[in-house]
C-alpha positions as CSV (number, residue, x, y, z in Angstrom):
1,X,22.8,78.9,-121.1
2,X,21.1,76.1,-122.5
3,X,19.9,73.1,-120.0
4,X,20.9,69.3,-120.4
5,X,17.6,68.4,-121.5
6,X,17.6,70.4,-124.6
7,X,21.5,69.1,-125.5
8,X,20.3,65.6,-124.9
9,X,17.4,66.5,-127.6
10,X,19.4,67.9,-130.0
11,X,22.4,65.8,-130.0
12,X,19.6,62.7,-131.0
13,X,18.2,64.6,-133.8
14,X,22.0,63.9,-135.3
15,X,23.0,67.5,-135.0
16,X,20.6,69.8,-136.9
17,X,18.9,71.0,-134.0
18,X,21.9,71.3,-131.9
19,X,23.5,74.2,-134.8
20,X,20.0,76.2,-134.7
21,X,20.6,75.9,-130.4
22,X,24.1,77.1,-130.6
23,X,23.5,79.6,-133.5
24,X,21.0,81.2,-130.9
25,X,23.7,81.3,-129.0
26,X,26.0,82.8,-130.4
27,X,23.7,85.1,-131.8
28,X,23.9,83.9,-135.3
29,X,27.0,82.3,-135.8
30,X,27.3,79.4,-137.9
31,X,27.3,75.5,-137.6
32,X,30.8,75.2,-139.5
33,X,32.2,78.1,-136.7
34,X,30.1,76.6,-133.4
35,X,32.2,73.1,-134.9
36,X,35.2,74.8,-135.2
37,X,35.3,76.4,-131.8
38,X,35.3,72.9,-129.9
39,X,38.4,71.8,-131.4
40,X,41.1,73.3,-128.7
41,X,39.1,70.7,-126.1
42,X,39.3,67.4,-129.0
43,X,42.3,66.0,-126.8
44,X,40.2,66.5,-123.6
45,X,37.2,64.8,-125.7
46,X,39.1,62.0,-126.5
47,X,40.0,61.3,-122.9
48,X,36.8,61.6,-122.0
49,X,35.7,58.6,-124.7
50,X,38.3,56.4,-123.1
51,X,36.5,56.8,-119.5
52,X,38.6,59.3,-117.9
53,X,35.6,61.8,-117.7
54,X,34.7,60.6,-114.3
55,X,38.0,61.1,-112.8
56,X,38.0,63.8,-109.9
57,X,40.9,66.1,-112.1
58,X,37.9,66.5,-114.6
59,X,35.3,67.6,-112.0
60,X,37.6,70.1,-110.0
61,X,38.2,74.2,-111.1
62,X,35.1,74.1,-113.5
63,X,32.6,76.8,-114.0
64,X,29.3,77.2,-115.6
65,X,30.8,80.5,-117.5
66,X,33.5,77.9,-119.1
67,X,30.8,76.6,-121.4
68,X,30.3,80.2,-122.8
69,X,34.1,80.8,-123.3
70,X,34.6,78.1,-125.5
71,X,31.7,79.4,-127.9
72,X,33.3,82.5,-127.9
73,X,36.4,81.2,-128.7
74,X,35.0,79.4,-131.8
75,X,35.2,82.8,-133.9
76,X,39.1,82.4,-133.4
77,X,39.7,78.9,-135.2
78,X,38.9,77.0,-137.9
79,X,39.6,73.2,-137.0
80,X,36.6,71.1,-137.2
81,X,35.1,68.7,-134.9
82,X,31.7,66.4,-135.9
83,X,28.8,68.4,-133.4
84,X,28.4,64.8,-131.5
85,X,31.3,65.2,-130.1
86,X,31.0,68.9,-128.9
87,X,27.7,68.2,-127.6
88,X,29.4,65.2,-125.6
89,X,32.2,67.8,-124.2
90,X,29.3,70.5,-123.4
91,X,27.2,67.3,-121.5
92,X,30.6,66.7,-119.9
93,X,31.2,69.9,-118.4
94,X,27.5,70.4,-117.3
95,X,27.6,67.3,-115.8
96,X,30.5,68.4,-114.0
97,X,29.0,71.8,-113.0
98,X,25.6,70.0,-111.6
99,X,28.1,67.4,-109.3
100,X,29.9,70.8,-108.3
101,X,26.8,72.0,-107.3
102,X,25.6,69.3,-105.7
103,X,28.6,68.5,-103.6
104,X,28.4,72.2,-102.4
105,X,24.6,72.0,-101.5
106,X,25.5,68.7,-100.0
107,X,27.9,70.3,-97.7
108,X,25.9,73.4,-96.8
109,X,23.4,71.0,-95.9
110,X,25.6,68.6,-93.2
111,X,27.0,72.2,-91.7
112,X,23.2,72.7,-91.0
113,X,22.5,69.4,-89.9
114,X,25.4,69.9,-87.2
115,X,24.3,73.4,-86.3
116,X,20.7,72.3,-86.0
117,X,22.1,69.6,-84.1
118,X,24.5,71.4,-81.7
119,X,21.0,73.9,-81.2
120,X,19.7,70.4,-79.9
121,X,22.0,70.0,-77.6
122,X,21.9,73.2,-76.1
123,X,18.3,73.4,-75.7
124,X,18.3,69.6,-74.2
125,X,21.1,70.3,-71.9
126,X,19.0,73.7,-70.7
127,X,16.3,71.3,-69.5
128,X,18.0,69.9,-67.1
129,X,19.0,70.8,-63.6
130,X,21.0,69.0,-60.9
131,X,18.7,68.0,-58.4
132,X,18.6,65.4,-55.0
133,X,21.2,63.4,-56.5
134,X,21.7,63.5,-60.1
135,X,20.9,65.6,-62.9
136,X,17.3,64.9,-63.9
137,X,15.0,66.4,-66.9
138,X,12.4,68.9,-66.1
139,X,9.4,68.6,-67.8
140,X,8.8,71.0,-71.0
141,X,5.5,72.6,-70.8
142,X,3.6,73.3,-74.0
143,X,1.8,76.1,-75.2
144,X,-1.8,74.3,-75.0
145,X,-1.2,73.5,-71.8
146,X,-0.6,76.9,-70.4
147,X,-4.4,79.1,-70.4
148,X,-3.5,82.8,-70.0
149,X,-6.5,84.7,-70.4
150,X,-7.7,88.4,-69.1
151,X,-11.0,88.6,-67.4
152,X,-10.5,86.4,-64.8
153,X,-9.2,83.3,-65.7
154,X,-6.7,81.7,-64.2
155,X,-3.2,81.4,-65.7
156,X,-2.0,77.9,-64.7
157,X,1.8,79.2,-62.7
158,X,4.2,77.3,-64.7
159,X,8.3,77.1,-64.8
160,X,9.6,80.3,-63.9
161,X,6.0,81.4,-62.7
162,X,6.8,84.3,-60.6
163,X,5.4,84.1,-56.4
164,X,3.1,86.6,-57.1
165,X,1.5,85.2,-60.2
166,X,1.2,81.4,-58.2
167,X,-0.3,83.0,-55.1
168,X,-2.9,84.9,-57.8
169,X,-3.6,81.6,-59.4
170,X,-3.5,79.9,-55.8
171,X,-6.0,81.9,-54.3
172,X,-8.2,81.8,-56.9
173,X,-8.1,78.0,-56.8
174,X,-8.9,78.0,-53.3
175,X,-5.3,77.1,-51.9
176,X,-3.1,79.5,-49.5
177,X,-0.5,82.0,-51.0
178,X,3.2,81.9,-50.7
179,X,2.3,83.6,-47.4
180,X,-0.7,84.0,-45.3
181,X,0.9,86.5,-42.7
182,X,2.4,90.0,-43.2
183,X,5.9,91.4,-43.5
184,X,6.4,92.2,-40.1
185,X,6.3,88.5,-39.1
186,X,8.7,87.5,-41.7
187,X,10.9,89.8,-40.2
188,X,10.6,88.2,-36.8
189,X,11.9,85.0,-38.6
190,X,14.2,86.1,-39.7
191,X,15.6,87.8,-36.8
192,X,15.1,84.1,-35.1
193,X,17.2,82.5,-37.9
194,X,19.9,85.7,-37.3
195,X,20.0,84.0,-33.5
196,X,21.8,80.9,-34.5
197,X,24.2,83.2,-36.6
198,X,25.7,84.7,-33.6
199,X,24.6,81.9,-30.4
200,X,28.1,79.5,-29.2
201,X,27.5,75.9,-28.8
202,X,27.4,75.4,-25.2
203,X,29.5,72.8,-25.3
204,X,32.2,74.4,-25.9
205,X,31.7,77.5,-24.1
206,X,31.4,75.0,-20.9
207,X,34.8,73.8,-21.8
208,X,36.1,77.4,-22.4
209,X,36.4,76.7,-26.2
210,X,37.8,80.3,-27.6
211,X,36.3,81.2,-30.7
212,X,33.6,78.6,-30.8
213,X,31.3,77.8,-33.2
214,X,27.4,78.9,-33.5
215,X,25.2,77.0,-33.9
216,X,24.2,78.1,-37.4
217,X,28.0,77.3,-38.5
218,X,27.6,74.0,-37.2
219,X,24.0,73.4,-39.2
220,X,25.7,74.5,-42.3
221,X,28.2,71.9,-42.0
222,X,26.2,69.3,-41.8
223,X,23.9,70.2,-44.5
224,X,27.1,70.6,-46.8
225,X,27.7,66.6,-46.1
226,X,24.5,65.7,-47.7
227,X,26.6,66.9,-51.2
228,X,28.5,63.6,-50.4
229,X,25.5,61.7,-50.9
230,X,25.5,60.2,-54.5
231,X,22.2,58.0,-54.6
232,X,23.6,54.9,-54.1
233,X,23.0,54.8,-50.7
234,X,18.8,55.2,-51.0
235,X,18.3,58.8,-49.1
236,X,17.0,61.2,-50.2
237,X,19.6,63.8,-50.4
238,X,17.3,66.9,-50.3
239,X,15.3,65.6,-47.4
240,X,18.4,65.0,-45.6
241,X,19.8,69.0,-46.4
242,X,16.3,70.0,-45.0
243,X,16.6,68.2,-41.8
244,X,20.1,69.3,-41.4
245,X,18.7,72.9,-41.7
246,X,15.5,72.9,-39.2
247,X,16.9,70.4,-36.5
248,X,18.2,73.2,-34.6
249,X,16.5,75.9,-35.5
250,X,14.0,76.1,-31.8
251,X,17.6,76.7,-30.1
252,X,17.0,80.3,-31.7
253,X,14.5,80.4,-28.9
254,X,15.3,78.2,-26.1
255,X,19.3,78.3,-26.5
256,X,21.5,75.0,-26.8
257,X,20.7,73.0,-24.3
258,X,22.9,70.4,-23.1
259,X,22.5,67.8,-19.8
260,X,25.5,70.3,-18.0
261,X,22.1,72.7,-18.4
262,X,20.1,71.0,-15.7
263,X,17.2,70.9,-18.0
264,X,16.0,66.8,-18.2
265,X,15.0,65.5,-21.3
266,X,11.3,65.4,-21.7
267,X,11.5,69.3,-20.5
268,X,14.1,69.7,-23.1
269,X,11.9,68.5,-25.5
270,X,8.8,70.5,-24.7
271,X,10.7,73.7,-24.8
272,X,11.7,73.0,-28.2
273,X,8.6,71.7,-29.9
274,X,6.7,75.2,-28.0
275,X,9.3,77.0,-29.8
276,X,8.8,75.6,-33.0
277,X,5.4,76.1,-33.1
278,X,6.1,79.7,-32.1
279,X,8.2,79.9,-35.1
280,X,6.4,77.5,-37.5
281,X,3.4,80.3,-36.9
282,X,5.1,82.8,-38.1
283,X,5.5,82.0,-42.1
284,X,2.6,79.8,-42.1
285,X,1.3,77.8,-44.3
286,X,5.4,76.9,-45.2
287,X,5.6,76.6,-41.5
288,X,3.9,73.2,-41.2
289,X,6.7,72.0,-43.8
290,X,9.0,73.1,-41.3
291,X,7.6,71.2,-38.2
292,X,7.1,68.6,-40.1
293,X,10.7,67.9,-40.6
294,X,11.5,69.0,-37.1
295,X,8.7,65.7,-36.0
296,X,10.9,63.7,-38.0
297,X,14.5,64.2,-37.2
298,X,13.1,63.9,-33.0
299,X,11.4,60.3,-33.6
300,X,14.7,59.7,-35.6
301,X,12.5,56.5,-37.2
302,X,13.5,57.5,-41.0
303,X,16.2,56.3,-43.0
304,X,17.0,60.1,-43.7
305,X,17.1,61.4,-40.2
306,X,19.2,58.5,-38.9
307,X,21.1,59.3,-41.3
308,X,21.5,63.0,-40.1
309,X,21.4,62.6,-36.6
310,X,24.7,60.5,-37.6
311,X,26.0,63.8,-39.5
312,X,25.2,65.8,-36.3
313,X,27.5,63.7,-34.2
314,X,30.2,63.9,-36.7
315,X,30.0,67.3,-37.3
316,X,30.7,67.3,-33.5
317,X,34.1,65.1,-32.9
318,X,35.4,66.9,-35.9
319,X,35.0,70.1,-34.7
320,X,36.3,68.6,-31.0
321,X,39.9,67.3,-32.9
322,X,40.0,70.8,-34.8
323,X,40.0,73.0,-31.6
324,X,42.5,70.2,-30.4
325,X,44.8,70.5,-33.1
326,X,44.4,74.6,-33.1
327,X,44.8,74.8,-29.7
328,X,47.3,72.3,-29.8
329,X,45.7,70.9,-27.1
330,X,45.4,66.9,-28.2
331,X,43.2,64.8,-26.4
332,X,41.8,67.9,-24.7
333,X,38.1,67.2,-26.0
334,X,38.1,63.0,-25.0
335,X,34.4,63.7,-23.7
336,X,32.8,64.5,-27.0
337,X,34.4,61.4,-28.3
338,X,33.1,59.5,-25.6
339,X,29.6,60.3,-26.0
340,X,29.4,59.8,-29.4
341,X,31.7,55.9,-29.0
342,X,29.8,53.0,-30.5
343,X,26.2,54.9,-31.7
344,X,27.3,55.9,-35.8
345,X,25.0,53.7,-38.1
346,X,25.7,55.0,-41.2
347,X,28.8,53.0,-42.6
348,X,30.1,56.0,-44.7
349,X,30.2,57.9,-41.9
350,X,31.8,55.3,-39.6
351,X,34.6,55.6,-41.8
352,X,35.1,59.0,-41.6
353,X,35.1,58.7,-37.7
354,X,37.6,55.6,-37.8
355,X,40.0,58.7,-40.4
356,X,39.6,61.3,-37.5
357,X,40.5,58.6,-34.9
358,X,43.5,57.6,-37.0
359,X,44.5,60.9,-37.6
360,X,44.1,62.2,-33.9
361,X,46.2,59.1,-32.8
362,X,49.1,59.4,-34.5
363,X,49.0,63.6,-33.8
364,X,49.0,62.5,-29.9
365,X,51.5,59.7,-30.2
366,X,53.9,62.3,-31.8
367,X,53.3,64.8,-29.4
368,X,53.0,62.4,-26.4
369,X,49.5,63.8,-25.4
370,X,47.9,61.8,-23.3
371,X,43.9,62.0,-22.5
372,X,42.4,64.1,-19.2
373,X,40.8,62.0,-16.6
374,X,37.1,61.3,-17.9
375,X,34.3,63.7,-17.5
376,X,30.9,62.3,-15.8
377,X,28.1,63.3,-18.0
378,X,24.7,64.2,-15.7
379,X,21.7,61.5,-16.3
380,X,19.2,63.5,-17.2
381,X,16.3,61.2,-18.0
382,X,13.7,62.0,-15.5
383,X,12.8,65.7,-15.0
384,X,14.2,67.7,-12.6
385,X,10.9,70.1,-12.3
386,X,9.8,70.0,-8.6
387,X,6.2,70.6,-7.3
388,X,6.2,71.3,-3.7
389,X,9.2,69.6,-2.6
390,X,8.3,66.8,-5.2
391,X,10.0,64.9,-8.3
392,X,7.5,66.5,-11.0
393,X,8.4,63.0,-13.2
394,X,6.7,60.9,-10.1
């Protein structure tokens, strides 16, 4: 098929050169029958002259094979039309065909753009993970900054770096491995950790508690709360799930001691920070992480393990109205609400006392419970170690 540029040529050489382009056409056919063959589409022509050529009905249904038809139909009729005006009707319909063509590109292109953009989407969305408190992008890494080379270089451990290929590129760097110590001391911790698993809260075992919690149940608990954290508050959520984790974990060793135990204080404490270093020594160097955040939740000077030592209490005089409402023995546990009265800092989690309060009330109202007589809880500041007959505190 001829292109628009050579129809725009010929029609302005006032039709000569249009017959010898359509005569090679039609394979020689000519002029007067070329002429003739336009003259079924003269009424179309003429509504093109009066400017309804750029109406959508005329750009719709149209074919680049429609310009060839009409040729071959010339052989079958012998009205005449001047060759301007078939070259006009030809520009027409290739006009038509190169709109159709665009619009169709045009479309193909803006289902790309969304696909291209949906891939966008998907590959932004897969950079980010929910973190402390909200979700947060994790830093791409490109290819240049990545050196992974054979004979001894290192390859710098990157996102989803396996351990063994850090600790490779660790030790070569001079820093510790995942883990300086062998299997058989993992094991050990892990046994420790099993401990808490299975170990009762004393509390409750003093107060004939059936089916009591351990003491790993109620770590777990309290590092669920943390979820409840939302960022607003300034603490650091995963700081706060760590502490929840470790703040028991030397009663693996030294059991739940409580001041029913005998055991003062300061001895209290020393049995707990020897068992944590006997623990922490176990997976070091990620046992120093460990102590760490043992140090910080005993001082209790941080905003995070205020802020858990407050979730360690609650965790408590919930669990205390539970085995009062399963027992169905309301009011039973008043002592573990007493000890905890008047020292929650946290305001969130004052309200969530002043709900099981509330709640508790109205249960023993309805069931006219009324409180046992109040339990004296030992004063155990100063050791209770003696040295020949003596006070060990002196």
């Amino acid at each position: 098929m001829f292109s628009l540029q050579q129809l725009v040529r010929a029609t302005s050489n006032g039709g000569s050169d249009l017959s010898r382009l359509l005569r090679s056409v039609t394979s020689g056919a000519t002029t007067t029958l070329c002429t003739a063959a336009a003259t079924k589409h003269s009424s179309q022509a003429k509504l093109g002259d009066s400017g309804s050529h750029g109406s959508p009905s005329h750009t719709n249904g149209r074919s680049h094979g429609d310009s060839e038809s009409d040729l071959e139909s010339a052989h079958g009729h012998g009205q005449n039309i001047s060759a301007h005006q078939f070259a006009r009707k030809i520009l027409q319909q290739r006009s038509q065909d190169i709109q159709r063509l665009i619009h169709t590109q045009s479309g193909t292109g803006q289902t790309r753009a969304k696909s291209s953009q949906q891939q966008q989407q998907q590959q932004t969305a897969t950079k980010f993970a929910m973190s402390s408190l909200a979700a947060e992008p994790l830093q791409s890494q490109k290819a240049d900054e990545i050196t992974a080379t054979k004979g001894g270089d290192v390859e710098t451990p990157g996102l989803g770096a396996s351990c063994h290929e850090v600790a490779s590129a660790s030790a070569s760097a001079g820093k510790k491995p995942c883990f300086s110590t062998g299997l058989g001391e993992i094991l050990q911790f892990m046994e420790l950790i099993g401990n808490l698993k299975h170990t009762k809260r004393t509390g409750w075992v003093l107060r004939d508690v059936n089916d009591c919690e351990s003491i790993s149940g109620h770590m777990y608990r309290m590092s669920m709360l943390t979820f409840l954290l939302d960022g607003s508050e300034g603490l650091n959520q995963i700081r706060c799930m760590e502490l929840a984790l470790v703040h028991d974990l030397a009663e693996s060793l030294v059991g739940d001691i409580t001041p029913f135990c005998g055991v003062s204080k300061d001895d209290k404490r020393a049995m707990e920070f020897k068992a944590m270093e006997d623990i922490c020594k176990l997976i070091e160097p990620r046992g120093k992480r460990i102590m760490e955040l043992f140090e910080e939740y005993e001082h209790g000077q941080t905003a995070e393990s205020k802020f858990v030592k407050d979730l360690d209490r609650l965790d408590m005089v919930m669990q205390a109205f539970e085995y009062e409402k399963r027992d169905n023995c309301l009011l039973k546990h008043q002592e573990f609400f007493d000890s905890t009265e008047g020292k929650f800092n946290h305001p969130f989690v004052k309200k969530l006392v002043n709900e099981i309060y509330e709640q508790r009330d109205v249960l023993a109202k309805a069931k006219g419970a009324t409180p046992p007589p109040a339990i004296e809880v030992p004063n155990m500041e100063r050791s209770t170690k003696l040295a020949n007959g003596h006070d060990g505190s002196s």
